[in-house]
N, C-alpha and C positions, 0 to 999 in steps of 0.2 A: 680566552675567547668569550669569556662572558659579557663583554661588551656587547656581543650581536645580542643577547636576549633581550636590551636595552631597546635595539628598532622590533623587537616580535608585535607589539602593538600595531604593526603598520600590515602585518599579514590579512587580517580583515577585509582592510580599506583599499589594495592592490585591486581589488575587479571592481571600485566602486565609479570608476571614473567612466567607465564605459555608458553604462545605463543614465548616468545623469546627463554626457552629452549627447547621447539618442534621444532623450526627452527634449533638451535644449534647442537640437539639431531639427526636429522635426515641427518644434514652435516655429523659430525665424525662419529656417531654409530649408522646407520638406523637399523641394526637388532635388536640390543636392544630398541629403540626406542618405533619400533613398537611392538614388543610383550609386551611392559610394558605401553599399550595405556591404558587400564582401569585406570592406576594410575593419566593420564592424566587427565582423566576426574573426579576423584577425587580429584584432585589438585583444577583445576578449578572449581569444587563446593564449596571446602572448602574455597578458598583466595576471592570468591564471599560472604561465608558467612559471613566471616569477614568484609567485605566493608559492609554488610548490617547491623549488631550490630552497627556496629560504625556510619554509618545512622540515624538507628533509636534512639540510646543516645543521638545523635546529637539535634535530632527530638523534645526528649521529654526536653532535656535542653529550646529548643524557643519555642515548648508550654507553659513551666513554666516561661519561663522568658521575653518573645518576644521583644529577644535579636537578633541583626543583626549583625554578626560579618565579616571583610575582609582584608586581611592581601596582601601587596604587597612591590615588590621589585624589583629596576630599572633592566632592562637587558641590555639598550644601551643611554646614554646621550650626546645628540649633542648640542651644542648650544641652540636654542629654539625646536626642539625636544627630546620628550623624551619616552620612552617605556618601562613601565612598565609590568611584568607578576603578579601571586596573584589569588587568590580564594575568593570568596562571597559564607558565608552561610547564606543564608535566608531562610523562609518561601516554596520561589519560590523552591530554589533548595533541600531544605531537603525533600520537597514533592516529586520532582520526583528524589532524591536519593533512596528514600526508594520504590519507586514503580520499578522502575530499577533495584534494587539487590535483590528485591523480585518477579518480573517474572522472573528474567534471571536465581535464580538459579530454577525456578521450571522446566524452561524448559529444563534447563541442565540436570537437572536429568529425565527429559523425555527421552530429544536426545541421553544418553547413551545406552538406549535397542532399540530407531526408529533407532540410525543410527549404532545401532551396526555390522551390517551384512557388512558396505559399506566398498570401499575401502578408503576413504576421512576422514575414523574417524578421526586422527589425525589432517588432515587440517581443519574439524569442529571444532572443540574445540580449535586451535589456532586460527581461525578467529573470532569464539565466543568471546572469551577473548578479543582478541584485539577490537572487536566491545564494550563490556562492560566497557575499559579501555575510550576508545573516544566517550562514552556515559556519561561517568561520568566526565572526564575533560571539555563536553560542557556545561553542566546542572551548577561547579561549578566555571564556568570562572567570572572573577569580571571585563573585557573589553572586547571591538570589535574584537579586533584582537585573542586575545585567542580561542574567540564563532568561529570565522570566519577558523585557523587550526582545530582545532576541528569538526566544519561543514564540511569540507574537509574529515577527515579521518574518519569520520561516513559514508560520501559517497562510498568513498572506500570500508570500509566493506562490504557493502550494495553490492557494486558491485559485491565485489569477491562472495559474499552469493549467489547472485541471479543465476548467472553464477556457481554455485558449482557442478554441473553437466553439466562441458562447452561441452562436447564431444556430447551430445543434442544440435539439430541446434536452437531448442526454447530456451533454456537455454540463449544458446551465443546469440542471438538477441535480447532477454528478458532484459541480463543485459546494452547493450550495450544501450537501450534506454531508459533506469533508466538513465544509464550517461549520453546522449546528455542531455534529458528533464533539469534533475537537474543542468547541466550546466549552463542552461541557468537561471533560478531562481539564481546559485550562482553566475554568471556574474553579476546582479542586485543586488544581495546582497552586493558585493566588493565595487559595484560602491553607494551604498547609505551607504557606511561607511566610504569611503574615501570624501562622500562630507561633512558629520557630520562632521569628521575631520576638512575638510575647513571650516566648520560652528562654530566650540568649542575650536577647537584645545584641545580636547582630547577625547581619547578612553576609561577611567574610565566611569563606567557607571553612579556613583554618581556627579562627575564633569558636565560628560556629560546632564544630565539630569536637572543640576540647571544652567548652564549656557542657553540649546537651550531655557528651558521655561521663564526664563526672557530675552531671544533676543524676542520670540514672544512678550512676554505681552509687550515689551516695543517700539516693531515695530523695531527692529534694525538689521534686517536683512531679505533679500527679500522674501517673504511670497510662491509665486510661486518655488523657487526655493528649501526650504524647504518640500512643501510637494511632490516635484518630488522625493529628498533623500528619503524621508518618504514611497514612493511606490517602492523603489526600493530595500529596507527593507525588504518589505512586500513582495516583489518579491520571496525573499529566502525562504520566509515560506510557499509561496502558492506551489513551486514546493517540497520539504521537504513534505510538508502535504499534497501533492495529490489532493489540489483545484482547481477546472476550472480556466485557460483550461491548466494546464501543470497536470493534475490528469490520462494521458493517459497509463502512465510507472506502476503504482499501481498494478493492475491486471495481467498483466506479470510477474512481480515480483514473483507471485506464481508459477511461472517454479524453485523456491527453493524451497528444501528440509522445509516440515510444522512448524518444529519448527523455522524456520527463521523467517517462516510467522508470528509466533506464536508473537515472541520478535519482529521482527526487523520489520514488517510493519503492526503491530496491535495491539501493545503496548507501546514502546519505540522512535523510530529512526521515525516514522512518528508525533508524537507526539510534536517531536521538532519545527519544525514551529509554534505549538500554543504553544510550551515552549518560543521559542524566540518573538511572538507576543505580550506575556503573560512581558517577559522578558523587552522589548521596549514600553510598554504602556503609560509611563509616556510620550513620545515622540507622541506616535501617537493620545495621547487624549486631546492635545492640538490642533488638525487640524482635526478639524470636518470630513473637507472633507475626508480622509484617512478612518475617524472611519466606516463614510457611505460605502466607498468601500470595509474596510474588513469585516462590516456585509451583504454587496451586494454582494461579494462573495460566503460568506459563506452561503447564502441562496439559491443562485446558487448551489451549491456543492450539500447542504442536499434535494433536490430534483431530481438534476441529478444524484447521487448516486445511490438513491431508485430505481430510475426508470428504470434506467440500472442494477439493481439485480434482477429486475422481473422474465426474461425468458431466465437467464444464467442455464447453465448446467453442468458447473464445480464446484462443491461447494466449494475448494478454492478462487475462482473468484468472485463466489456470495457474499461469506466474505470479499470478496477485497473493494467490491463494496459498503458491507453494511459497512464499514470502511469510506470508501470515504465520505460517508453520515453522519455518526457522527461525524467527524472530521469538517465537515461542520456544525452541531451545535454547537461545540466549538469555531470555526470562530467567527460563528454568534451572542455567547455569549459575546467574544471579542471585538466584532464590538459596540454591544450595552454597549458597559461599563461595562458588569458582570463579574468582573474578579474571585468573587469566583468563580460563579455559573459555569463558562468553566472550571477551573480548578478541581471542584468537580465532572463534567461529564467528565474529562480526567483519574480520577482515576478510577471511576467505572466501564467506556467503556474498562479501560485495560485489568483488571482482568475479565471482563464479554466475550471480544474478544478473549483474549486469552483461555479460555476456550472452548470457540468454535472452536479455532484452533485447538489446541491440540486435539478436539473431533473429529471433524475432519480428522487430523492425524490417530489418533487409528482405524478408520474406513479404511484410506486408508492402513493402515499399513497391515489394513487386507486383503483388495482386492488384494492389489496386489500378492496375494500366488496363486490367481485362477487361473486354468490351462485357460492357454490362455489371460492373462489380459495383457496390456500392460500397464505403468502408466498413459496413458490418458484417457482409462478407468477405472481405478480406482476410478477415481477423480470423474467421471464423474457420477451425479443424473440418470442417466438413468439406469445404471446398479446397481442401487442402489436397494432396498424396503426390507420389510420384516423382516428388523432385532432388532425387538423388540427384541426377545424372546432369541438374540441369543449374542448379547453383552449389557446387562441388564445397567451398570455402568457407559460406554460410554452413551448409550439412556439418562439415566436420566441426567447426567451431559449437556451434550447436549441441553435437554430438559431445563434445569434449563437458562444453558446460553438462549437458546431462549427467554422465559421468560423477564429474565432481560432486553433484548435488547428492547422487543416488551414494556415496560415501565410497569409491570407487579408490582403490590405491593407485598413483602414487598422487594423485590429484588434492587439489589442496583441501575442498571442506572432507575427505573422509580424515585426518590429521587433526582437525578442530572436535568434528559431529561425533567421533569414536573416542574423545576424552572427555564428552558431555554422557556419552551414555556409560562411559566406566565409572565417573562419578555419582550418577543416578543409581548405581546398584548400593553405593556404600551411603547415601541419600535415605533410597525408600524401595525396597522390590516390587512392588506396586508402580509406581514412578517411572521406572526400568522400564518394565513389562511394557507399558504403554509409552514409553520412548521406542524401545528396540521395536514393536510394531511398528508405528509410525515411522519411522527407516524404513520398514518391508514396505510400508503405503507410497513412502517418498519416489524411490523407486519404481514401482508399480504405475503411477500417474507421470512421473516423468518421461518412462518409454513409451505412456500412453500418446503423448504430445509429440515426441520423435520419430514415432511409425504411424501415429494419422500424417504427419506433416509430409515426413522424407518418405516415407517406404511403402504407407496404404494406395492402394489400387485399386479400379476392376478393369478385367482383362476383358472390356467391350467393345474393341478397335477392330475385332475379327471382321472380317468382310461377308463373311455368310450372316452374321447376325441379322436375327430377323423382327427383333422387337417383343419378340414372345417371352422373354423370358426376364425375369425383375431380379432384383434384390435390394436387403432392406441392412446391406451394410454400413456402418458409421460413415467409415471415410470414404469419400468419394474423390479419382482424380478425374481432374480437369483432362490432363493429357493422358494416362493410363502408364505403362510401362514403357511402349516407346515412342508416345509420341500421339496424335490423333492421328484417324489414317481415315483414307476414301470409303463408303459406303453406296456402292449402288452409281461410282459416278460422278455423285454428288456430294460435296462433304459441307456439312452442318456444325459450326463451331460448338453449339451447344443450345441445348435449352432450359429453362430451370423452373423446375416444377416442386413447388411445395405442398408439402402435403402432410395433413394432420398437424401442421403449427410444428413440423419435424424437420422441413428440411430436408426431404428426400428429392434424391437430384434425377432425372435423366438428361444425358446430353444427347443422347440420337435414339432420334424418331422416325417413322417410315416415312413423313414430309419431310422435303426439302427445304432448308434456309441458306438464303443468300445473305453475304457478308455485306453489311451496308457498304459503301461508298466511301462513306468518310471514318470506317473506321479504323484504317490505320493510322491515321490521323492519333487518335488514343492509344495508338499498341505502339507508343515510341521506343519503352524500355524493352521488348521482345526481338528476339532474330525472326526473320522473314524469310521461312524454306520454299519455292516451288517444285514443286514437281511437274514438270513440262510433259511427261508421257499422260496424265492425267490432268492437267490444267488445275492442278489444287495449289489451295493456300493452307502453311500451317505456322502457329506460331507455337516458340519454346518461350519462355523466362528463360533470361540469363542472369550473372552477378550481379551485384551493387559495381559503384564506380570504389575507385582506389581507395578515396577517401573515409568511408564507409568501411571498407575491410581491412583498412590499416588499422580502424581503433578494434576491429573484430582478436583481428594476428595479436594485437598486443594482449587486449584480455586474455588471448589463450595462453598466452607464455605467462602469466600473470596467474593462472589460473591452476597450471603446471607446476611453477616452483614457487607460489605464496607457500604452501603448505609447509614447506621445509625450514621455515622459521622457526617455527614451532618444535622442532624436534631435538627433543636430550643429545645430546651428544657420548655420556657415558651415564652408567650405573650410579656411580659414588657422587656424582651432582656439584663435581666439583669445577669442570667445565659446563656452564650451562647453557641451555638453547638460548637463541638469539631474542626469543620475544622476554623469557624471564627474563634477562640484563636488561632488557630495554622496561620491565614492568617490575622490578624490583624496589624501589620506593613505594609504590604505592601496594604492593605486593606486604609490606615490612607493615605499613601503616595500619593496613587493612585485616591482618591477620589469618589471608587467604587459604583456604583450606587446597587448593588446586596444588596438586602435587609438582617438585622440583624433580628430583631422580627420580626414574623409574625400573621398574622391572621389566625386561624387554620379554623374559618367556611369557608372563602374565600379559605384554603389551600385545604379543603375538595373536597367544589365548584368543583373550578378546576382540581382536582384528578380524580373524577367524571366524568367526560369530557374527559380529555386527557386517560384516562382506557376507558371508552367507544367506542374512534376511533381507541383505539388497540385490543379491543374485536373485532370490525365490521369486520377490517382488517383480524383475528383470525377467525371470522366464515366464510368470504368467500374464505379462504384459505381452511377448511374446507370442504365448499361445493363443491370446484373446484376438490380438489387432493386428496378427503377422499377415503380408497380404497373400491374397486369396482369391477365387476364382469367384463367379458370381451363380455359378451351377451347381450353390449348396442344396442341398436337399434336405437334409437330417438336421436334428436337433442342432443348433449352433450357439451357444456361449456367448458371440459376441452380438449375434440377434436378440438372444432374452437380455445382453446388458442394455443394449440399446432402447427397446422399445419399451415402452412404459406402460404401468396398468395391470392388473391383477391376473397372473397367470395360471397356468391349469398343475404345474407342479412348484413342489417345495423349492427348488433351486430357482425355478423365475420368480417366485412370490420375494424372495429373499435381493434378488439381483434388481428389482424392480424397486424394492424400499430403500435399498442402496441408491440406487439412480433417482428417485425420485426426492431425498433428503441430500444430496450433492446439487441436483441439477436447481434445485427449486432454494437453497443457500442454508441450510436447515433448519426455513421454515422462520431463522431470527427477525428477516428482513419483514416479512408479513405481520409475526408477532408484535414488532414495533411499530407498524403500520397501523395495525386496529389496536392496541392497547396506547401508544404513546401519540402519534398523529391524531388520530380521529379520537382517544380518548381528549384530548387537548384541548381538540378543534371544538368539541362537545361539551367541553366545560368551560369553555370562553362565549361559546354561543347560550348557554343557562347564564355567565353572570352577565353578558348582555343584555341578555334579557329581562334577568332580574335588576340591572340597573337602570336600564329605561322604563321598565312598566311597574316595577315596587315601587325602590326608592324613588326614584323622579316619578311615578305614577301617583305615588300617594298624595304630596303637597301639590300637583298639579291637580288631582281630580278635587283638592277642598277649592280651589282657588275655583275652578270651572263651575263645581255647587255653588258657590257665594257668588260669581256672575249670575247664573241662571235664578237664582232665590230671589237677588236683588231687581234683575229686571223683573220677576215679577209681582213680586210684594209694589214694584213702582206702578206697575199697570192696574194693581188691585183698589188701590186709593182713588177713589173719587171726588173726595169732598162733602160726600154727605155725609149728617151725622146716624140719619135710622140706617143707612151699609153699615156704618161702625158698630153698631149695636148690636144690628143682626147677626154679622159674625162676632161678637163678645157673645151672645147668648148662645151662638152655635158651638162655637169651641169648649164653653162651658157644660153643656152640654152633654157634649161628647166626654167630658173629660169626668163629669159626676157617671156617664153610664160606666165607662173604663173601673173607676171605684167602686162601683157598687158590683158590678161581675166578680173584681179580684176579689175580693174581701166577703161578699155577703152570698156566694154560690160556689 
């Protein structure tokens, strides 16, 4: 069968066809273009599914064979230059080919019913493709320079994505600083490829890698100067992957449209940093020091993450954030030499993220129909609660991703996140400590997001309520627990009252409001209940359509039995799990410290433990946001987490600085705002300055002197000769008093 590796080159180029005849289509024949957009997005499901079969044949030929295959062919030979292009199918890339053509088409077929309504459909699904296209050429490049365009035009997607609704001022500054940040990470990256270069003299990754590792062992080349290339590598992955301190552009990023979210920065295109880390190992595990930085990062990351998802209120954001934080276990598994064990938490967190996304999505998909929503409340937990009851298959899906994240057995990231923190104990106890926290956080913020969304209420639907009575709960629901109900006769869908820049909602007031006219008109995705004994209107949210919950169903079973890849089969390691056979070449290469057999008491042990601190994290999420009546009276926990501002005891001063360095992003985004921005803007405007009025100031003002002298030394000549004399004797004059002061007084 090794013939098929022959066409793997063509895996790339399957979804490229789409996006170029949308461009083409909308030159010559925009009217038929677009009215024949569904077929678009049928195209582009279909040329996806293809990339994915021939993926996964790929997949199970090096499971059965672990066989390495790469095929290359000059493009330009100079003398002692030479450049080749070519594809590497390994291990590395058949794993995330196949995770790639299998979220992208589930979200496809999402994005056909979320983004059905817009006007953008078309340019969605030609930016989609073209994103899957330079998703799949960087995963299957076999040199620097290929990962390196490819890094490039994954950027680009990225950008126009983020930006997909540029006519939003958040949009356009959202994408705009995806691009500086990544900039800069790929400035570094260029420049720690072009020194490899000077270090190998080549770009082949296989040349590459047996040549740097016998210059180290043999000391033949400056050791300083190696691992500065080495960090500059590293550089490209840390802003790609969202790692401190270039992880600031992540959360913006959610100003795109959810499925973007979904694929492109919670499954795929963030991913690639620890593809490419995952991809360079062999380089960076020969210099210790590097290995230390990118698990010192990435331990960084997975607790700055967490702790910035606490008392976010956008729940895209919040998912942004819980991303940032597993992407920082992955670092961190990297760093320590586990290269399955990151790679098997890169699968799981995919398919478990994006589920969330997409759940997500289906949530805002709904909000946004309520009379008076704008999309940033939508998004937003506060306007959330209540809807168990009322989109059942989103909840559970949801439910289930939470789960998975919070490291929850039998689900798949607790399989991956619980051999990242066994290895962090034989690592660093330090490292540990601040992993296994960061699990309790994970958790903790995850059920924060599942009970504002599904299960926060206030029970204000009473009929005696009189408006007397307030509260100053987080989540607030639209419909309450069953539903809105008549007050006084008259029933008031809602009104929305902000207050303190906080967000605090009341929906019923002692005045009456009438439902405009036309606005059923916008409440198209809702059911429409009367009640004939009382003449009221009420509306529920219901599901998404089919299409939308078929890709939810799949990520759950996806979500369910990924994890059981990964799992030993016996003691003695003589049968092994399904991901080592498939990662056992580069496993051999690599000299992977990630354990083959295991000890199942010890696996227990530890199971034990690390489910323990996601429980703890799960009851006090519990007891913070469970819902609740709105006739607190007494001290309440989840009132001091809420409000902000310096409190009268130690537990609110404490809950306040918590909330105030989560909600505010801690504090990095400002920092860079007056030290890097306006530091910038403030040194361009001095050499402005000093360039117009120094340098150009200086020879312009002799030149303006020699005008002004000249006209008037012209004006001074008359023609007489006693003017001439008179001033020679004047100047003279003057010039004998000037002497005779300096010198004789």
């Amino acid at each position: 069968m090794e013939h098929i590796y022959q066409y793997a080159w063509i895996i790339p180029f399957i979804p490229l066809p789409v996006p170029l005849l949308i461009g083409v289509g909308l030159l010559l024949f925009p009217t038929a273009t677009k009215n024949l957009r569904r077929m678009w997005a049928f195209s582009s499901i279909s040329l996806l599914s293809i990339a994915m079969i021939f993926s996964l044949t790929l997949s199970i030929q090096q499971i059965n064979n672990n066989s390495i295959y790469q095929y290359v062919w000059s493009w330009t030979i100079n003398n002692d230059f030479s450049l080749e292009f070519g594809y590497l199918f390994d291990p590395l890339t058949s794993i995330m080919a196949v995770l790639i053509t299998t979220v992208a088409i589930l979200v496809l077929i999402y994005s056909d019913n979320y983004m059905s309504h817009d006007e953008g459909y078309l340019r969605f699904f030609a930016y989609m493709s073209f994103f899957n296209t330079s998703m799949l050429g960087l995963v299957t490049s076999s040199n620097l320079i290929q990962i390196y365009i490819f890094w490039e035009l994954v950027g680009m997607c990225s950008y126009l994505l983020i930006g997909f609704w540029f006519t939003r001022p958040t949009a356009a500054n959202a994408c705009q600083k995806a691009f500086v940040t990544n900039r800069v990470g790929d400035f570094g990256l260029l420049l720690g490829i072009l020194g490899l270069y000077w270090i190998t003299g080549s770009f082949d990754f296989r040349d590459l890698f047996e040549i740097f590792n016998n210059l180290i062992n043999n000391n033949g080349v400056n050791l300083l100067f190696c691992i500065l290339c080495a960090f500059f590598l590293f550089a490209g992955a840390v802003a790609k992957s969202a790692q401190f301190p270039l992880h600031v552009w992540l959360p913006d990023a959610m100003e795109g449209p959810t499925p973007i979210s979904a694929l492109i920065h919670a499954a795929t295109m963030v991913a690639a940093g620890i593809f490419l880390v995952a991809r360079l190992l062999p380089i960076f595990i020969v210099i210790p020091y590097i290995m230390y930085v990118i698990a010192f990062i990435g331990i960084i990351t997975v607790f700055l993450g967490a702790t910035l998802a606490l008392a976010q209120k956008d729940i895209k954001r919040s998912l942004a954030y819980s991303t940032m934080s597993q992407l920082g276990y992955m670092m961190l598994a990297l760093g320590m030499g586990s290269y399955r064990t990151a790679l098997f938490h890169l699968i799981t967190h995919a398919y478990s993220k994006a589920l969330l996304f997409l759940g997500s999505g289906s949530l805002i998909h709904s909000m946004e129909t309520l009379v008076g929503y704008s999309p940033d409340k939508s998004q937003n937990m506060v306007f959330m609660g209540g809807l168990t009851k009322h989109v059942p298959i989103t909840k559970t899906a949801f439910f289930i991703g939470t789960l998975s994240l919070c490291g929850i057995p039998p689900l798949a990231c607790f399989w991956s996140k619980d051999e990242i923190l066994n290895d962090s104990w034989l690592y660093s106890p330090i490292f540990a400590i601040i992993a296994y926290f960061t699990a309790g956080l994970t958790a903790f913020y995850m059920f924060r997001i599942y009970l504002l969304t599904f299960e926060g209420h206030l029970n204000l639907y009473c009929k005696n309520y009189s408006g007397k009575k307030s509260s100053s709960l987080y989540s607030i629901s639209l419909w309450g627990k069953e539903g809105l109900k008549s007050i006084n006769n008259t029933f008031s869908l809602f009104t929305l009252l902000t207050m303190n820049n906080r967000e605090r909602v009341s929906f019923f007031t002692k005045n009456s409001y009438k439902i405009p006219a036309n606005s059923r008109k916008i409440m198209q995705s809702f059911l429409t209940i009367t009640d004939f004994d009382n003449n009221h209107l009420f509306s529920y949210p219901y599901e998404s359509d089919n299409t939308m919950l078929f890709s939810l169903i799949v990520l759950i079973l996806f979500t369910s039995f990924i994890g059981f890849i990964g799992i030993p089969f016996n003691q003695e390691g003589i049968d092994l799990d399904l991901l080592t056979k498939w990662l056992t070449p580069s496993i051999n290469t690599l000299h992977s410290n990630s354990k083959i057999s295991v000890d199942w008491y010890e696996f227990v042990i530890n199971a034990i433990f690390s489910v323990s601190i996601a429980c703890c994290g799960i009851f006090i999420a519990f007891f913070l946001y469970k819902p609740v009546y709105s006739s607190l009276k007494n001290f309440d926990l989840i009132n001091s987490f809420d409000k902000i501002g310096p409190k009268r005891i130690f537990w609110d001063k404490i809950t306040s600085i918590i909330y105030n360095w989560s909600f505010n992003r801690g504090y990095i985004d400002a920092f860079y705002t007056t030290s890097l921005i306006k530091g910038v803007r403030g040194l361009a405007e001095f050499v402005s300055f000093f360039d117009r009025r120094i340098l150009d100031g200086i020879p312009n003002g002799f030149g303006v002197t020699s005008f002004f002298v000249a006209e008037g030394i012209k004006y001074v000549g008359g023609g007489r000769i006693s003017s001439y004399l008179f001033l020679y004797f004047f100047y003279i004059s003057i010039f004998l008093l000037i002497f005779y002061f300096a010198f004789y007084l």
